[in-house]
C-alpha positions in Angstrom: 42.1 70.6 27.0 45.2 72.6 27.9 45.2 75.5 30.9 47.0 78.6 28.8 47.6 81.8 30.9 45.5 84.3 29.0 48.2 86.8 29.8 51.2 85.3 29.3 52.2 85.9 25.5 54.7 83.1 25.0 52.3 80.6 26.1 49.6 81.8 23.8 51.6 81.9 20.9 52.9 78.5 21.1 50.0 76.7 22.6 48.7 75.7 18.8 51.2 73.4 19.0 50.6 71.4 21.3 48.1 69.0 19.9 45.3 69.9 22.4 42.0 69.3 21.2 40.7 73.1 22.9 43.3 75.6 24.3 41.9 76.7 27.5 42.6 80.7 27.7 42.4 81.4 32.2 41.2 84.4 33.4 41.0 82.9 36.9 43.7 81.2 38.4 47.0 81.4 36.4 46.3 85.4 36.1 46.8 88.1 39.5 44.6 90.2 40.0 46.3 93.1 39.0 46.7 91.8 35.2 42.7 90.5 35.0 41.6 93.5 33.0 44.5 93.0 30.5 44.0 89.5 30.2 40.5 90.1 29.5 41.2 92.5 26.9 43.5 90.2 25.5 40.6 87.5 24.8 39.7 87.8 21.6 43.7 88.1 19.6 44.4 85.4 22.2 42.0 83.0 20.5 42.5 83.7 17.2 46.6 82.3 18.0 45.7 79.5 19.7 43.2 78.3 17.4 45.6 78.4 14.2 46.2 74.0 15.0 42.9 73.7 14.7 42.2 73.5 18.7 38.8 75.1 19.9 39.0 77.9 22.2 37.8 77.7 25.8 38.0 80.5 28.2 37.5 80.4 32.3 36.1 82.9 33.5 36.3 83.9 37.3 33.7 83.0 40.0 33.2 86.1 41.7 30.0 87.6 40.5 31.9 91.2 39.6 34.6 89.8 37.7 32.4 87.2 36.3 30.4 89.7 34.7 33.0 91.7 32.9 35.1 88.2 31.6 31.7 87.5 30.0 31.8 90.8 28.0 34.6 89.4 26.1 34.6 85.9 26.3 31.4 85.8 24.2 33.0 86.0 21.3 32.6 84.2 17.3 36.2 82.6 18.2 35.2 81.6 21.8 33.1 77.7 21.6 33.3 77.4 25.7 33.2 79.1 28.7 34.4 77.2 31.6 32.6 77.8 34.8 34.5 77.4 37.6 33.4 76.6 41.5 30.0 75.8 40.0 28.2 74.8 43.2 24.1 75.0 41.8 21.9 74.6 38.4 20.7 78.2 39.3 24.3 79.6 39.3 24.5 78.1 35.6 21.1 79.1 34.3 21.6 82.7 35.5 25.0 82.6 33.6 23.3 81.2 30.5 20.6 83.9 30.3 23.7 86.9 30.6 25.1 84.8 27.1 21.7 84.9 26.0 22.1 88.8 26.3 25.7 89.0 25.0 24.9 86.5 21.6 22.0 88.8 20.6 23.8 91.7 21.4 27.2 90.5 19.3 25.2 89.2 16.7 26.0 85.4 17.3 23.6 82.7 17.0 21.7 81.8 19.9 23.2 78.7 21.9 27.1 79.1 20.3 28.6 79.5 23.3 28.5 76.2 25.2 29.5 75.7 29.0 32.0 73.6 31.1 30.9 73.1 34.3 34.0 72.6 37.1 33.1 71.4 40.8 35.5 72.2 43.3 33.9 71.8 46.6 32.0 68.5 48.3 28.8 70.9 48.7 28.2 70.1 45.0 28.5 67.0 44.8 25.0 65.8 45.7 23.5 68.3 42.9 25.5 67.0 40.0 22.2 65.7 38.7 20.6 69.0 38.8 23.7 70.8 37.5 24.4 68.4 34.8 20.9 69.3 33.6 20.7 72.9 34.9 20.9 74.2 30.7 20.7 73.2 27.4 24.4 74.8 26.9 26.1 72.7 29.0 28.8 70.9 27.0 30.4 68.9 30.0 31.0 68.7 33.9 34.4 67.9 35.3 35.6 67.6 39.2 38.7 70.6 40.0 40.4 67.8 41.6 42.7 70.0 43.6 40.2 72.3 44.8 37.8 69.1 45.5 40.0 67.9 47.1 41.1 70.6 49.5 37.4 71.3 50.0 36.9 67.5 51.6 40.4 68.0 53.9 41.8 65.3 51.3 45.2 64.1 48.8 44.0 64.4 45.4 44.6 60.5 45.2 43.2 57.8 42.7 41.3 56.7 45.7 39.8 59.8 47.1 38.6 60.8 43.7 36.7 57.6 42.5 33.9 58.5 44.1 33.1 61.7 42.7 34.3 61.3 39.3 31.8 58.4 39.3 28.9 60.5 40.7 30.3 62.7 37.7 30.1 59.9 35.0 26.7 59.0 36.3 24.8 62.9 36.1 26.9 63.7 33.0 25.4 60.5 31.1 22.0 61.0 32.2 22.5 64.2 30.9 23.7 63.1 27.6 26.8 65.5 28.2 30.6 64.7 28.3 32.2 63.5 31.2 35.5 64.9 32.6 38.2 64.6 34.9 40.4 62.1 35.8 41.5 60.4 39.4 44.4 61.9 39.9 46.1 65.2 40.4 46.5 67.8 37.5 49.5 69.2 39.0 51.5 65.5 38.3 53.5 65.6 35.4 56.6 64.9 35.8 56.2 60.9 36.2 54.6 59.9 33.0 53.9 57.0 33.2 51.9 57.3 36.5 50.1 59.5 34.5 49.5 57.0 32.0 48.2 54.9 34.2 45.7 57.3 35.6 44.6 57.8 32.7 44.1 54.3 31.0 42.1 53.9 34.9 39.9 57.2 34.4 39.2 56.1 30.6 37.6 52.6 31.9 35.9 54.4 34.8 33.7 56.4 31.1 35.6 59.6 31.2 36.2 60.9 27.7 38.6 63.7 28.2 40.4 65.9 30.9 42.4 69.5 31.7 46.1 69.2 31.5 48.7 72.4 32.9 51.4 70.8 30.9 52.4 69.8 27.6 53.6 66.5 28.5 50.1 65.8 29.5 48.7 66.3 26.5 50.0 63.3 24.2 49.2 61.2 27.1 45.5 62.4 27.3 45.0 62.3 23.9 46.1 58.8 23.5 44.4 57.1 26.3 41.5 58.4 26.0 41.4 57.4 22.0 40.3 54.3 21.0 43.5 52.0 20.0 43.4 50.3 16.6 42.8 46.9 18.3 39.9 48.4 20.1 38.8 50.1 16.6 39.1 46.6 15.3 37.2 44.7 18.3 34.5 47.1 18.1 33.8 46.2 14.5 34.0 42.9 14.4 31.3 42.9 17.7 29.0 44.8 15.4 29.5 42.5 12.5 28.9 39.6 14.2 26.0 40.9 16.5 23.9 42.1 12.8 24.7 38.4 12.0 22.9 37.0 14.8 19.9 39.5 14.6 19.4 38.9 10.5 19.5 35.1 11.8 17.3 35.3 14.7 19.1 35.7 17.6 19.3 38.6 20.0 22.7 37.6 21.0 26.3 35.9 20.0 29.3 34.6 20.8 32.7 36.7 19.9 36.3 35.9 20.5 34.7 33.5 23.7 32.3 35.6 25.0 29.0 36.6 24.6 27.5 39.9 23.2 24.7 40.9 23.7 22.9 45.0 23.0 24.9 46.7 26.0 28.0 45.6 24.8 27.3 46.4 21.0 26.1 49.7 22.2 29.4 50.1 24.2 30.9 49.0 20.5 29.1 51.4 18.3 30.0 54.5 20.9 33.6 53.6 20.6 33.3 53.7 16.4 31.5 57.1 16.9 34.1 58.2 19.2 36.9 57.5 16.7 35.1 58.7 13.8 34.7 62.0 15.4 38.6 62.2 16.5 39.9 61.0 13.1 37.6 63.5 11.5 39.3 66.3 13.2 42.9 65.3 11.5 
């Protein structure tokens, strides 16, 4: 999911090709105050350009409860799949967010529930209600640590090991959930050494994050190959559930593959990964 400056034309008009998954249009961060309300007017042209790769549109909104309410006015839109939440810090801060979308979707004609939610935790005061947040409303799509801002909030370097912690807590509320978890442990402001990033990224992938925010285009290919299944794991993950079916048509509730056993968690693991790459390879 790539950060795009709402109000920064070039960057709209070429962010469709990047190969992002979902072009993330920012009202917060990226935009000063003084160009908000044109960035916010420029919503709904913005999405329509970054959408033309195929790339769903995100937008995040502010957190202040006054601009908050007027980025809602437009980000509710037929184009719009996401908002992105940010300092989310309590399931009643979503759920009163996700009755205002209620309002808007009736009121735009939309169907009730299109617009999903990202929820983005940049403080250590939310970090003991990820459970409650990750299960604060049926819209939420996925929760993700701000690692920056996280990291700042607990006096911190946004460093592999400074962030396991909480992007496990993160992995843990988000599954239980049975929503996507984000992040990775690491900075989103390194980009420059690639292969660092790599690495990050192979790490956060085995830690059961799916997916991440980039700032930079050299993040992207990165992203979208780590966390893809490789054609040897494509091809591991088959031949576990080939032999596992074997086993149960024969008796057995377990089996032995390439020297070790298998048993349900790791066909489950197996059949999530063939999901997974289904879904990717469906989206061209």
């Amino acid at each position: 999911m790539l950060f795009v400056p709402a109000n920064v034309d070039r960057f709209v008009k070429k962010a469709h090709e990047r190969d992002a998954d979902a072009i993330i249009l920012d009202l917060e961060d990226s935009v000063p105050l003084a160009e908000k309300a044109t960035a916010r007017l420029r919503i709904g042209s913005a999405a329509q350009l970054v959408a033309r790769g195929g790339a769903d549109v995100i937008v995040r909104i502010n957190s202040s409860l006054r601009l908050a309410a007027a980025d809602l006015e437009t980000a509710v839109d037929a184009r719009v799949a996401a908002i992105c939440i940010p300092k989310v810090s309590s399931a009643e801060q979503l759920q009163w967010i996700s009755e205002a979308i209620d309002q808007l979707e009736i009121e735009k004609q939309l169907p009730l529930g299109h617009t999903r939610l990202i929820a983005l935790v940049e403080s250590v005061a939310a970090l003991p209600k990820l459970v409650e947040i990750a299960s604060s409303t049926s819209r939420l799509a996925g929760l993700i640590i701000g690692s920056e801002d996280f990291s700042a909030s607990a006096g911190m370097e946004p460093t592999a090991d400074g962030l396991l912690y909480p992007n496990q807590q993160v992995v843990f509320a988000a599954r239980g959930a049975g929503i996507a978890p984000l992040g990775f442990i690491g900075s989103i402001a390194e980009y420059s050494d690639k292969e660092a990033f790599r690495q990050t990224i192979r790490r956060s992938q085995q830690l059961g994050l799916v997916g991440g925010f980039c700032i930079h285009p050299d993040q992207v290919k990165i992203m979208n190959e780590e966390f893809s299944p490789s054609q040897e794991d494509v091809e591991n993950a088959l031949g576990i559930v080939a032999v596992f079916q074997q086993a149960i048509e024969q008796g057995f509730g377990a089996a032995e593959y390439k020297g070790k056993m298998i048993d349900a968690p790791v066909v489950a693991r197996a059949r999530e990964l063939l999901a997974l790459n289904k879904k990717i390879q469906s989206r061209g």
